[in-house]
C-alpha positions as CSV (number, residue, x, y, z in Angstrom):
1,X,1.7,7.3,-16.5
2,X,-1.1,9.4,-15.0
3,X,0.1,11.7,-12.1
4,X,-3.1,13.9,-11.6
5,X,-6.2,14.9,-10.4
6,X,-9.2,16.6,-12.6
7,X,-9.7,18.5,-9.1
8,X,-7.7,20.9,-7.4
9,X,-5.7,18.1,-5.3
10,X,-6.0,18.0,-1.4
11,X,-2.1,16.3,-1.7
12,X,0.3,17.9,-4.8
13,X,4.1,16.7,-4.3
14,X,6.6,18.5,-6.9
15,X,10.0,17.5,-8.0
16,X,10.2,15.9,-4.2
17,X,14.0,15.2,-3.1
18,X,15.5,14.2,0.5
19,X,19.2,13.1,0.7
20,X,20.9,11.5,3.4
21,X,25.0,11.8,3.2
22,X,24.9,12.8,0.0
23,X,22.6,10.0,-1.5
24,X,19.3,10.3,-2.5
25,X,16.8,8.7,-0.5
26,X,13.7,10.0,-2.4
27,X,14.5,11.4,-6.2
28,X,13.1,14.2,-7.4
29,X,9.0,12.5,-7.5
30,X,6.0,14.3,-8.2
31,X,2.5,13.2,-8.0
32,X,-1.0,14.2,-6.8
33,X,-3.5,12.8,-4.0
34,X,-7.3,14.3,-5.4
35,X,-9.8,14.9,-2.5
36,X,-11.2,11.8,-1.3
37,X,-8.9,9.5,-2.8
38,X,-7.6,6.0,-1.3
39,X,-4.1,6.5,-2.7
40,X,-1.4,3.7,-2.4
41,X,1.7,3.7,-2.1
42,X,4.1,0.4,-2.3
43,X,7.4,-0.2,-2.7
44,X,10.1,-2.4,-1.7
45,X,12.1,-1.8,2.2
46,X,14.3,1.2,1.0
47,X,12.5,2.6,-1.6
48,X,11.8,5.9,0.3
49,X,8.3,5.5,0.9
50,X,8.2,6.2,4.4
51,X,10.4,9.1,4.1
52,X,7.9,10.2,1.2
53,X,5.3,10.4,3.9
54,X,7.0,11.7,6.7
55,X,7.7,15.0,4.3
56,X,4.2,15.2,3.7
57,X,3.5,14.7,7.2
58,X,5.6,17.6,8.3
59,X,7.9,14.9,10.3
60,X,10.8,15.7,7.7
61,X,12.1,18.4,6.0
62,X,12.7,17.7,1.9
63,X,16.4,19.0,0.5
64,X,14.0,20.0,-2.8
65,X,10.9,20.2,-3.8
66,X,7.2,21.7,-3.0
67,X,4.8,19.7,-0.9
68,X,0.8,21.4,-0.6
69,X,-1.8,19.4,1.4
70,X,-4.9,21.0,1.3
71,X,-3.5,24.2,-0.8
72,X,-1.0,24.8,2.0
73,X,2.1,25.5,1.5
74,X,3.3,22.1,3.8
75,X,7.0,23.3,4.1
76,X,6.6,26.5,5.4
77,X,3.3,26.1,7.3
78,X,3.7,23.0,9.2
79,X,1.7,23.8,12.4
80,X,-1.0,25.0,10.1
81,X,-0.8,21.3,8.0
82,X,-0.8,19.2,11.1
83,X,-4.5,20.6,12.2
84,X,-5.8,19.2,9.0
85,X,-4.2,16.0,9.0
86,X,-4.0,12.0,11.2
87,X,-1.3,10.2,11.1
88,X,-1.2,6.5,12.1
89,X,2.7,5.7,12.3
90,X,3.7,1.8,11.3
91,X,4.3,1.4,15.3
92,X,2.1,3.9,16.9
93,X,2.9,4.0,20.7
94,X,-0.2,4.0,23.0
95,X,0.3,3.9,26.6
96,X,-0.3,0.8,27.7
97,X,-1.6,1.8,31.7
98,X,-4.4,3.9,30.1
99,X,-8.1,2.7,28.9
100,X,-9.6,2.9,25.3
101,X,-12.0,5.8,26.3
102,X,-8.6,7.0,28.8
103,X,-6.8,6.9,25.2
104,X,-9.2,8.4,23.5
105,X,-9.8,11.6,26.2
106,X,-6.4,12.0,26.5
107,X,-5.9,12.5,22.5
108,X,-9.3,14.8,22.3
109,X,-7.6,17.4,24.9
110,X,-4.5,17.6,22.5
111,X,-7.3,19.5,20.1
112,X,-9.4,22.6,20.3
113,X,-12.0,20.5,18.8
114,X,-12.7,16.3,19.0
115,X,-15.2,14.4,17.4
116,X,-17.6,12.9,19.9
117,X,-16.1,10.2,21.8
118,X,-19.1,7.6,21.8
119,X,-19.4,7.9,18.3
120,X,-15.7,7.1,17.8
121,X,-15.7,4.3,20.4
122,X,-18.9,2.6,18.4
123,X,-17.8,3.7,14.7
124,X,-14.0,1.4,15.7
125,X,-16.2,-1.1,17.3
126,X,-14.4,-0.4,20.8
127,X,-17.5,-0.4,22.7
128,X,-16.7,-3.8,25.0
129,X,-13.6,-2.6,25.3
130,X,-14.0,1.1,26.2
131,X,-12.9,0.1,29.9
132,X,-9.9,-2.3,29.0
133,X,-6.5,-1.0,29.3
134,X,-4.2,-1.0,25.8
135,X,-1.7,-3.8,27.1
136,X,-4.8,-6.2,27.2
137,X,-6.1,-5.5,23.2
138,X,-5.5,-7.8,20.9
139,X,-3.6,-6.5,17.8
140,X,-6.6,-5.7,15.8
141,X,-7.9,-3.7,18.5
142,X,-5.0,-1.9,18.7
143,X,-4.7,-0.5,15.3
144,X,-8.6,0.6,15.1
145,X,-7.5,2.7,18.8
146,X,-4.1,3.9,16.9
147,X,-6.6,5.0,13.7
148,X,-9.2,6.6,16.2
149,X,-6.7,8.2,17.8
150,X,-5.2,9.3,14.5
151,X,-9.1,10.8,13.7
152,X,-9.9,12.4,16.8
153,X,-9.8,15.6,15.6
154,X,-11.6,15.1,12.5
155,X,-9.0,15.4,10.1
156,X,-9.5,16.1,6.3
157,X,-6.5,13.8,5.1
158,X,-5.0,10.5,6.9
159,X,-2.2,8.5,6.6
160,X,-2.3,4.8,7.3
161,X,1.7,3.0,7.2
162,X,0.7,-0.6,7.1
163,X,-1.9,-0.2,9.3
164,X,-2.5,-4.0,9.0
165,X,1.2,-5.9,9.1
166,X,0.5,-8.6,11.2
167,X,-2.5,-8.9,11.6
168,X,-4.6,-12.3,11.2
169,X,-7.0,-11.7,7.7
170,X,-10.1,-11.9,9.8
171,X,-8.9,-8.4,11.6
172,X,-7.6,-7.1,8.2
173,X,-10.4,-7.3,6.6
174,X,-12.4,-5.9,9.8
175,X,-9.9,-3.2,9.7
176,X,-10.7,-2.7,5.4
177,X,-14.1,-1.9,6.7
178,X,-12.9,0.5,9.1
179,X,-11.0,2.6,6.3
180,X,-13.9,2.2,3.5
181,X,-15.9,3.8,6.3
182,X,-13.6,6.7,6.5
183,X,-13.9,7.3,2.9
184,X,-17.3,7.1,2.5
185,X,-17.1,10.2,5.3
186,X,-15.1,12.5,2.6
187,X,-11.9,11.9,3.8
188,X,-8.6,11.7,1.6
189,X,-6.4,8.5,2.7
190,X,-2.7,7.9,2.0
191,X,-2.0,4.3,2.7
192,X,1.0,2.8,2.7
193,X,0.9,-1.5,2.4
194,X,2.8,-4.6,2.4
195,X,-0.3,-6.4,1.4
196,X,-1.1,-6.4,-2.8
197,X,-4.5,-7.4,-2.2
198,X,-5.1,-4.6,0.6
199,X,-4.1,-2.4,-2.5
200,X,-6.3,-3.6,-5.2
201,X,-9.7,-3.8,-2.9
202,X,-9.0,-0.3,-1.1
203,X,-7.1,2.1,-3.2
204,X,-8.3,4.2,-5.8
205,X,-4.7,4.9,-7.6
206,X,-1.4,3.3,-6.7
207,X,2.1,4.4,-6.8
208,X,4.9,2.0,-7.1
209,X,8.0,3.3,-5.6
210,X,11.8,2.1,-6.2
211,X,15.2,3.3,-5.2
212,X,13.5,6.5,-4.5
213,X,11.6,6.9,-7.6
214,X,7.9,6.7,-8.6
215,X,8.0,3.7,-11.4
216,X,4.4,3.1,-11.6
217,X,1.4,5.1,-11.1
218,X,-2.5,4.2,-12.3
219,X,-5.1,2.5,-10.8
220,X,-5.3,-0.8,-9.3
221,X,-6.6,-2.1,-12.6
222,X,-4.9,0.3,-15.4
223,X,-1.9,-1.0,-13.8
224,X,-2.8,-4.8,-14.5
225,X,-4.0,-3.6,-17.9
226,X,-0.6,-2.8,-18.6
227,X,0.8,-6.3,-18.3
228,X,-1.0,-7.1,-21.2
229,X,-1.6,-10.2,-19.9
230,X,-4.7,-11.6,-18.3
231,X,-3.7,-14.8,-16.7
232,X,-0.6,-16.2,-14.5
233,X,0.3,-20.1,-15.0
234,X,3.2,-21.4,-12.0
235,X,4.5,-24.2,-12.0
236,X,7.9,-25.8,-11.1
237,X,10.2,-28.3,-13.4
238,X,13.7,-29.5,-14.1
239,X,14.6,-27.6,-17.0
240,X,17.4,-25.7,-18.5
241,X,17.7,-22.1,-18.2
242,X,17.1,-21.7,-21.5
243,X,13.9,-23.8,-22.2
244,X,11.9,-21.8,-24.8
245,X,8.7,-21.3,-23.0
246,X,8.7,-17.7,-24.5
247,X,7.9,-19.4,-27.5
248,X,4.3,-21.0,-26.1
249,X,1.5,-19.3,-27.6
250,X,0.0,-16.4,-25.9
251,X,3.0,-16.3,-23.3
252,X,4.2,-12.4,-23.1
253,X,6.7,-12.8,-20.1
254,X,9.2,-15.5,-18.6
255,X,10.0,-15.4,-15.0
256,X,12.1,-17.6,-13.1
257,X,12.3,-18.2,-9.3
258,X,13.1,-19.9,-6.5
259,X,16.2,-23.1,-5.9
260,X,18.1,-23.5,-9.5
261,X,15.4,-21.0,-10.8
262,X,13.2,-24.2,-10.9
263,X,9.6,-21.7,-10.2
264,X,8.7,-20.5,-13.4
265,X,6.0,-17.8,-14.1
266,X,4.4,-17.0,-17.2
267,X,2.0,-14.2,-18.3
268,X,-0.4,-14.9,-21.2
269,X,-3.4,-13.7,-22.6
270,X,-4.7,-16.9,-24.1
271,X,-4.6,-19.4,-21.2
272,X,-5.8,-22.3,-23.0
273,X,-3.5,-22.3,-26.0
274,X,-0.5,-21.7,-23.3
275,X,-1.7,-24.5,-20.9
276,X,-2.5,-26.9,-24.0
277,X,1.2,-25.9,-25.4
278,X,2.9,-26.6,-22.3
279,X,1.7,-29.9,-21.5
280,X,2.5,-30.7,-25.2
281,X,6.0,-29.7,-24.9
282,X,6.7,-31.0,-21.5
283,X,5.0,-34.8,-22.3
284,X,7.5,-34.8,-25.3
285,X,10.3,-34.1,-23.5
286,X,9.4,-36.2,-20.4
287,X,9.7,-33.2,-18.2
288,X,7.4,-33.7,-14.8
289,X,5.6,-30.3,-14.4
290,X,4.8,-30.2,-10.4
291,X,2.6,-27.7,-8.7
292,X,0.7,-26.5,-11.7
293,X,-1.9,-23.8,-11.3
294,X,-3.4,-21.2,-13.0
295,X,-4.5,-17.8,-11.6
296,X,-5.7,-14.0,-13.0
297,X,-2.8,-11.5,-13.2
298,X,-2.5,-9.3,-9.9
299,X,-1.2,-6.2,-8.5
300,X,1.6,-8.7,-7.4
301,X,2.7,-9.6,-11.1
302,X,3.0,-5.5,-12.0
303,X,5.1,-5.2,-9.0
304,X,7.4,-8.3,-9.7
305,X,7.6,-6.8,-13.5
306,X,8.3,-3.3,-12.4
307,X,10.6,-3.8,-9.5
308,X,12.1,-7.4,-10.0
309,X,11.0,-7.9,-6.6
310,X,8.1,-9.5,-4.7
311,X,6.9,-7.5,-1.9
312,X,7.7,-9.3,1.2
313,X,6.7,-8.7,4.6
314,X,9.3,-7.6,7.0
């Protein structure tokens, strides 16, 4: 499991641990964020990712552990840590009675320095609504305002908590943009998501997170690598529990879902022979298979190996 940079990192977490009546939340984790890294972190509700990034944020204190962000010591210099980072919270609260560029001002006098204003406005793609008041965006507008807001100040590292849940994919994917951009300007991105593909297309290295450990950590594609498996076939049937589809060729995993356990998943590396295998054995058997489909392996099928879970939306 890779856990480092080849860099000095901007984020180093060490032997991380937060406790909350005696249970651990987040379990002794280490890991490392390099400078101008998209880094990902998903996990399940309860997991302790949030309360792994609002230690690093300085929002929480950690029971154990070390925590540097940009070779400060982020436990004992928190005042020092928050000049360097933005922080976009999963429910940012803007004041609704205020303007975009109101917003904006209002933010930029929090600072002893602000990036220019216009250049903000136009880089979010606020400019028609500069003069509209927050309780009239739409939701899409409102998260690029709670991101510029979070970047006023020209931060070095940002954190993004599902900046995107609930959002329709058309301002997702305007909002995927938005954070590329921020990227391509040097700056180091801690993003936590709901959304697997959100992880694959923006992050550069993604830790999986469970029951307050790191389970998982590679990039996007290392971590599919390690499924061994290149394709996905779904289907649903009537069939025992114990139906041997483990034995198809090419099949690597068995997973069953849904009513009676009727979904079935398998992972295999030679689609043909498995597809070819399966229709053999069901038309023998007179088993209907319904819903059949084939797809590539995802990030989605490493979490659902690695966790047991799918990762729902709340």
């Amino acid at each position: 499991m890779k856990t480092g940079c080849e860099t000095d990192p901007m984020i180093r977490v060490s032997r991380l641990v937060k406790r909350y009546g005696g249970k651990p939340v987040v379990s002794g984790i280490s890991f490392e964020v390099a400078e101008g890294e998209v880094f990902g972190l998903l996990g399940p509700n309860g997991a302790g990712k949030t309360t792994t990034m609002e230690m690093i944020e300085g929002l929480r204190l950690p029971d154990e552990g070390e925590i540097f962000v940009g070779g400060i010591d982020a436990i004992r210099h928190r005042d020092r840590v928050k000049r360097i980072i933005g922080v976009q919270l999963q429910s940012t609260a803007l004041f609704e009675h205020l303007t975009v560029r109101e917003s904006l001002q209002l933010y930029a006098s929090f600072y002893g320095t602000a990036q220019p204003l216009d250049s903000l406005i136009d880089s979010f793609d606020l400019r028609e609504k500069e003069r509209t008041l927050v309780k009239h965006l739409s939701g899409g507008q409102r998260q690029r305002l709670a991101i510029a807001l979070a970047v006023v100040h020209d931060p070095k590292v940002l954190f993004l908590d599902e900046p995107t849940t609930g959002l329709d994919p058309q301002a997702r994917r305007g909002l995927w943009e938005i954070i590329r951009k921020l990227k391509e300007e040097g700056r180091t991105i801690f993003l936590s998501t709901h959304y697997m593909e959100e992880a694959e297309q923006l992050c550069d290295r993604v830790a999986i997170m469970d029951r307050g450990e790191i389970i998982a950590l590679d990039t996007p594609a290392g971590l599919i690598r390690g499924l061994e498996s290149e394709s996905v076939v779904e289907f649903t049937a009537e069939t025992e529990a114990g139906a041997p589809f483990h034995r198809l060729p090419g099949v690597k995993e068995v997973r069953r879902a849904g009513d009676r356990q009727r979904d079935v998943i398998l992972l295999t590396d030679r689609l043909q022979e498995t597809l070819s295998g399966l229709i053999t054995w069901a038309g023998e058997r007179g088993v209907a298979l319904k819903d059949l489909r084939t797809r590539t392996a995802t990030l989605e099928d490493v979490f659902l190996q690695r966790t047991g879970k799918r990762l729902t939306q709340e």
